[in-house]
N, C-alpha and C positions, 0 to 999 in steps of 0.2 A: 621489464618489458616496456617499450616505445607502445606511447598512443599511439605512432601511427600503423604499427604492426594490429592494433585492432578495429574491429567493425566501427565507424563511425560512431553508432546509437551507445553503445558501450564504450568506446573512448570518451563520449559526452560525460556518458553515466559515472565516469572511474574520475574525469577534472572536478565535478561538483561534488565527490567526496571530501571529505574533510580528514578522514583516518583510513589511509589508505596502507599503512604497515601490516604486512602480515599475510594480505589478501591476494598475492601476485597468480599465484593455481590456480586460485579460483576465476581470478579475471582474465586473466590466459587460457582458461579452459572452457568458459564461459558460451563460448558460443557452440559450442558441441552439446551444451543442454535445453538449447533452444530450440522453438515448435521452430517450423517452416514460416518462415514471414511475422515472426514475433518480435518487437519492437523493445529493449532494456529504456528504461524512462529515468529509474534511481536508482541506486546502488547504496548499500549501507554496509559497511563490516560488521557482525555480530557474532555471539556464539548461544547456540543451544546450552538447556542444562547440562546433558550428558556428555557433551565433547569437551573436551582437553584444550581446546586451542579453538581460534575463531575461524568462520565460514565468512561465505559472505549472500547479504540479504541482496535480492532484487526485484525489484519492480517493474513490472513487463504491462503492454498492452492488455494483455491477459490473466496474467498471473501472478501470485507472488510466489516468489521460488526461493529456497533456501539449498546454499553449494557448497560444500566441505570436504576439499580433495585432502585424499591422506595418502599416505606412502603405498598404502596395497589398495586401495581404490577409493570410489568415494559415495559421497550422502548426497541426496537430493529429497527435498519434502516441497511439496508446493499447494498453492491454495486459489483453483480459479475465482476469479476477481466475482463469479457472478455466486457463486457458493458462500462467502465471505458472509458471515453473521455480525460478526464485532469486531475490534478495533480497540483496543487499551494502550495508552503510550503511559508510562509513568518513567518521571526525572530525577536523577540524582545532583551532585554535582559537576560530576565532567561526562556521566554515560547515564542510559537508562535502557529500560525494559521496555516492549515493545510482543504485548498478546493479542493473538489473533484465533478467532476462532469460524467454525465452519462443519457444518455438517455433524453437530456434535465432538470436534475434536477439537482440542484447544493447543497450541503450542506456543511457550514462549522463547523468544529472541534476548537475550542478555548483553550487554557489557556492548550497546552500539553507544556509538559517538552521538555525543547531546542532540547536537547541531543536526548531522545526519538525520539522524532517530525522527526526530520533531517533523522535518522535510518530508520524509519518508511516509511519516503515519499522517500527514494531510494530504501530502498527495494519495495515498491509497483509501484514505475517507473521501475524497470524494471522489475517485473511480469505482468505489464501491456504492457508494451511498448519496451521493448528490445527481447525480444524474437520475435516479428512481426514486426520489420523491417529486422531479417537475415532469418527469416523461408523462408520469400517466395526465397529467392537466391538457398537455400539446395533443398527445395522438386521440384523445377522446374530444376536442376541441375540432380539429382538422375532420375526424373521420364526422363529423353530425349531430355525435351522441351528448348530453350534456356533460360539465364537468364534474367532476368528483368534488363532493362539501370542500370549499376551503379550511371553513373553520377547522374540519375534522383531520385534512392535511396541516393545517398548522398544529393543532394538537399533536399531532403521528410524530410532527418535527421536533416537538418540544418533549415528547418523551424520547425522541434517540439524540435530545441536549443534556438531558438529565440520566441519562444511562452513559454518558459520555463518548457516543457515537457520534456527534457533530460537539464543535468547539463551540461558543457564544457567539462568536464571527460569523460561521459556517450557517444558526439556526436564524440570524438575523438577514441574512442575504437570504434567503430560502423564502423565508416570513414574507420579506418585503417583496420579491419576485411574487409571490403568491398573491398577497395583498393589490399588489396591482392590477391583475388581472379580472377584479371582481366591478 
């Protein structure tokens, strides 16, 4: 299938792949499991434990969605971005693992491309998780109220570095945004 036969946001999404073999149903079919006005940001090929053959990961405005068209129909699992508890990437040599958990349910994503995979689980840490450790500084700041302890947000930060929810990158940018503000 031509990029240009697809939606813009998804032909983006399917050029910054890197392993794109395999996943042609799913990117072709892609937009038929999309909300109304839901935006594709990353695309990853991966596969579930249980399947035979790989799906494909994506990253939405809102969601992350997992798509696995098969001959008599197909899988969709997805995990609103605002439900999202954790984040686990781990790497092999050419592919790795990629857990995400939510609401109590944990699913892992297998055999994505390194490269993919890594792109994927930062930009989804920090759709998850970067923007809800500075909001509440901003809107309690604007609205009157005093700010929330710094120190005790930089603590919060530095435990979701050492649970491996923020990279060392991710908890140092955070820190110093924070740090500033005092």
């Amino acid at each position: 299938m031509a990029d240009d036969d697809l939606r813009p946001d998804i032909a983006a999404a399917r050029q910054q792949m890197k392993a794109t073999v395999g996943s042609g149903k799913e990117v072709k079919r892609l937009a038929s499991h999309l909300w109304e006005g839901e935006q594709v940001a990353r695309m990853a090929q991966g596969q579930r434990p249980d399947d035979a053959t790989a799906g494909l990961l994506v990253l939405t405005d809102k969601r992350l969605l997992y798509v696995k068209e098969g001959m008599f129909g197909h899988k969709t699992e997805d995990f609103p971005l605002d439900k999202i508890s954790s984040v686990d990437w781990k790497s092999g040599m050419a592919t790795g693992t990629l857990t995400v958990s939510a609401m109590g349910n944990e699913k892992k994503i297998k055999n994505l491309n390194k490269e993919d995979g890594k792109e994927m689980t930062d930009l989804l840490r920090n759709r998850t998780f970067g923007a809800q450790q500075v909001a509440p500084v901003a809107d309690s700041a604007q609205a009157g109220q005093p700010a929330p302890d710094i120190p005790d947000q930089i603590r919060k930060l530095g435990e979701l570095r050492d649970a491996g929810v923020l990279t060392e990158e991710e908890f140092e940018a955070k820190k110093n945004e924070l740090l500033s503000r005092m």
